[in-house]
Structure formats: C-alpha cells, structure tokens
N, C-alpha and C positions, 0 to 999 in steps of 0.2 A: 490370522493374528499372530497364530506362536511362529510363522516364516519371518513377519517383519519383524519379531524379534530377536531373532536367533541368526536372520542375513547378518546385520550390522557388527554382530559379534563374531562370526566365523570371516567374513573380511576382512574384519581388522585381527583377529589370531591370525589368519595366513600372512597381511603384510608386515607383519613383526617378525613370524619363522623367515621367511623371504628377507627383509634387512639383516639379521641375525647370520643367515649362513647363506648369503650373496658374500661373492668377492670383496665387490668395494662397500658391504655395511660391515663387513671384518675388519677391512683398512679404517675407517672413518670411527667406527667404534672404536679400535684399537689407541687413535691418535687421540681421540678426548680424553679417554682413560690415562693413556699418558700423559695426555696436561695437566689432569685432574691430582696424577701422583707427585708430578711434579711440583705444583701448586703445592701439597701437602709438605715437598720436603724447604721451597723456598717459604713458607712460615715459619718452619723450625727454625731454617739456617737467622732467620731474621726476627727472633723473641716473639712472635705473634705481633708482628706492626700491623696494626691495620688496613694499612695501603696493599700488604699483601694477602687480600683477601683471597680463600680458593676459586668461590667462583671466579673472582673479578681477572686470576692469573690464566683460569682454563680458558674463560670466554677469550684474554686476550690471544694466548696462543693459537686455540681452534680456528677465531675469525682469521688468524693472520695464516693458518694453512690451506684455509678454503678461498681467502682472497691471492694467496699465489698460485695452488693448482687451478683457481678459475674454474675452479666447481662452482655448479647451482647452489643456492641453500634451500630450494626446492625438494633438489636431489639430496643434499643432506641430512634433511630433516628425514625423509623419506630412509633412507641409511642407519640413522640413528634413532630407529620411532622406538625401538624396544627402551633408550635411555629416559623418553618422554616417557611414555607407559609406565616406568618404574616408580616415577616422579609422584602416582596413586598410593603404591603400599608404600614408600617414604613417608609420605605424610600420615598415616594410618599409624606406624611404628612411634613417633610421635608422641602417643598416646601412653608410652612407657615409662618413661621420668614423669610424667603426669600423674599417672597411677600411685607411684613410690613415695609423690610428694600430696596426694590428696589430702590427705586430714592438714596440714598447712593450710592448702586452698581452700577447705571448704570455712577452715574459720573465717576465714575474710569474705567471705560471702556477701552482700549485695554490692558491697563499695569496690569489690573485684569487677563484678560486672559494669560497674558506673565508670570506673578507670577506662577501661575495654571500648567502652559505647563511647566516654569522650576521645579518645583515641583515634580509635575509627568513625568520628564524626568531624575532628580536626583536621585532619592529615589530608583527607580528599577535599574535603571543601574549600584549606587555602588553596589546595594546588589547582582546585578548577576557579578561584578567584584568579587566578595566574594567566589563565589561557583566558577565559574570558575576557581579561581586562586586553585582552592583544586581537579580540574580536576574531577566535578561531573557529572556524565549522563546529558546526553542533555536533556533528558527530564524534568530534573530538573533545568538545566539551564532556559530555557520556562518556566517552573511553576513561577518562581523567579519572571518574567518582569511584572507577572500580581500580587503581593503582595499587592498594593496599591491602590486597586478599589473595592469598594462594593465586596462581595459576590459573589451574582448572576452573574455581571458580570466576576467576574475574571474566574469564575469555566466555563462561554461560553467562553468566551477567551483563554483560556489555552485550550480547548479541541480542537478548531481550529489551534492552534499553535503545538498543539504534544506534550503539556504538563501533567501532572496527577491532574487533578479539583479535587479532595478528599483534594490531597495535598496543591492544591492553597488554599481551606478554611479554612486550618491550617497556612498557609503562612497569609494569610490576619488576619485572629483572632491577633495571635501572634502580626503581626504590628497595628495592631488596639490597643492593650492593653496598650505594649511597649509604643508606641505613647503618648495614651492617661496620664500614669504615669509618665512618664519622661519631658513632655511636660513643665510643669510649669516651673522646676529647670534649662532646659534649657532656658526658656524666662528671667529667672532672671540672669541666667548667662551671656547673650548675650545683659541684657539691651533690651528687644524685650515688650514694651508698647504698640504699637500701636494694638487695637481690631481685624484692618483690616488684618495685616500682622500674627498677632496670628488666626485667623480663618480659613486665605487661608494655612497656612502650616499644620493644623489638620484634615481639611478637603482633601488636595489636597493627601498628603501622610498618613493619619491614618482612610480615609472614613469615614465610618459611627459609629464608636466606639471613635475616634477624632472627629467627627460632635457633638455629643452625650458627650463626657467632653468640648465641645466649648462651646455647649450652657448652660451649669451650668457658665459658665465664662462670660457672659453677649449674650443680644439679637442680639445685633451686631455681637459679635463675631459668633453665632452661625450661625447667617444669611451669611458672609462670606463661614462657612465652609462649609455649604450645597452645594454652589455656586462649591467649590471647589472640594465638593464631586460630583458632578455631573457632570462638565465640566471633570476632570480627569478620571472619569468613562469611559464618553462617548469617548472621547477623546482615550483610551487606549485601548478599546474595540475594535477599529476602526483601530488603526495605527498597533497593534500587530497582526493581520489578514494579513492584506496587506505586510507586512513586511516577515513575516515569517510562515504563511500559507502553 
C-alpha cells in the first residue's frame, strides 16, 4: 500500500528534476519565462488594455516558437512540467488577499455563496446549451460543464464524468482569457461598480486567469475572486461526479 503510494510521487519528483536541469527544459523554460516578461512589459507599455493580456501575450508567443522549431507539445509539456506543477502552490497562495480581506467576506455571507453557485451554474450550462444544440459527442458535451474551474480540477472532473481532460485545459485556458479581456467593457457596459460583484463573476466563471486580472483591479476585488475561485471549484468538482459519474 505505502509503495503505490509513494511510486506516483517519486516519478513524477524525478520527471520535474529531469525537465528542470535537461538542456532543452532550460531552453523551453527559459523562452516561456521570457514571453511571460515580456507579456508583463507590453501591459505597461499599453495602460493595461485588455487585449494585452499576459497569459493571452505568452500563450501567443510560446505557441508561435514551438510552431516554428516544430517541437512536439508532447515534448514541451514534458520540458516544462515543473511550470505545470507550480500552477498547485499558485493557487494555494491565492489564499492571501483572501485572508486580509475576510471580515468583508464573511459579512456578506449566504448571498456570497448564492452569487458563486449562480455563477458557476450559469456559465457551464449556456455553454453546454451551445455544443449541444450543434449535436456534439457526449464526451465533449462533459468536457463543457467543467470550463469554469481551475485546471487541476476541471481535467479530475471531466475524467470522472467521461469527458476528455486534455480538452478541458483548453476549455478552461480559453475561458480564462476570454473572461479575463472582455471583463472590463462588459462591466462598463452593465454599469457593474461594485469590487464585490466584479470579483465573484471573475473568479466564479474565469478561475484563476480572472482571479489573476481581478487582482490588478484592486485587493478586494481580487480577494472576492479567489473566494469565488475556490468555492466554484470545489463546488463543481463535487456536484459533476455525482450527477453524471
């Protein structure tokens, strides 16, 4: 019993040290990192426009160095697993503007959570009305419900469900970005002021990539969307099992 559990974890510790200090997970690491800074200085240069979001500027550059050296993104991912892995204590840290802004959160207490639960009851459902109505493989129908939760969890979720996790990470990236770019022009469109309400809908439907443009929009806000990334995680991870298991 303590082998099968202790296998799973020293395999994957060795192929993290192995990407880390191989050749080419130095090169490949090296060049996201620099999209990544990069990304950070073309926001500056351009007042925070949304269009130039960071992931949305790394993603473009990385996919466009792996599409000209004609690497695998097998081999990439594999190159880059310690940047996945990180992607764990990221969201854990999270947990910090959370903390600072508690006594806020906890007064708004049940209607927080009814925000959160409509959020992440909305958000999936049109979008699997969507595919549905275009009469998509079930399996992709599944993949859909879990769009708007962390990562990690959607990719457990969806494989409990009979859905395709590769795909869910492309589902969740994609609404993460979206989210995060369009988010403003919709709040100004909608007249949507208020920190608490701009946090729980970034957080609740765009996880940690809307967590992540919430908190460049103030500490509150950001502390909201954490709140919202987390309950709707947890939350989805939970009821899409039981449902459709």
């Amino acid at each position: 019993m303590t082998t099968n559990i202790v296998q799973p974890f020293v395999e994957k510790t060795t192929d993290l040290f192995f990407s880390v200090f191989s050749v080419s997970g130095a090169v490949w690491i090296g060049i996201t990192l620099c999209a990544y800074l990069f990304s950070l200085w073309v926001v500056r240069k351009t007042n925070n426009n949304p269009f130039a979001n960071p992931v949305l500027v790394t993603a473009i550059i990385t996919g466009a160095a792996i599409l000209l050296s004609q690497r695998e993104m097998s081999a990439y991912q594999q190159d880059t697993a310690i940047i996945h892995w990180l992607l764990g204590p990221a969201t854990v840290a999270l947990a910090l503007p959370m903390y600072a802004q508690w006594e806020k959160i906890r007064s708004l207490g049940w209607r927080l959570v009814a925000a959160v639960a409509t959020g992440g009851i909305i958000a999936p459902v049109t979008a699997w009305l969507a595919v549905y109505a275009f009469d998509t493989p079930f399996a992709i129908q599944m993949t859909m419900l879990a769009k708007s939760i962390t990562t990690p969890l959607a990719m457990e979720a969806t494989e409990q469900v009979h859905g395709v996790p590769a795909l869910a990470a492309v589902f969740v990236i994609t609404t993460g970005i979206v989210g995060a770019v369009l988010a403003p022009a919709v709040y100004r469109l909608l007249a949507v002021t208020l920190p608490q309400a701009q946090g729980v809908a970034l957080g609740s439907v765009c996880h940690a990539i809307g967590t992540a443009k919430a908190l460049h929009m103030g500490e509150k806000t950001g502390a909201l969307a954490t709140l919202g990334l987390c309950l709707n995680g947890i939350m989805t991870a939970i009821v899409l099992p039981l449902l459709f298991a």
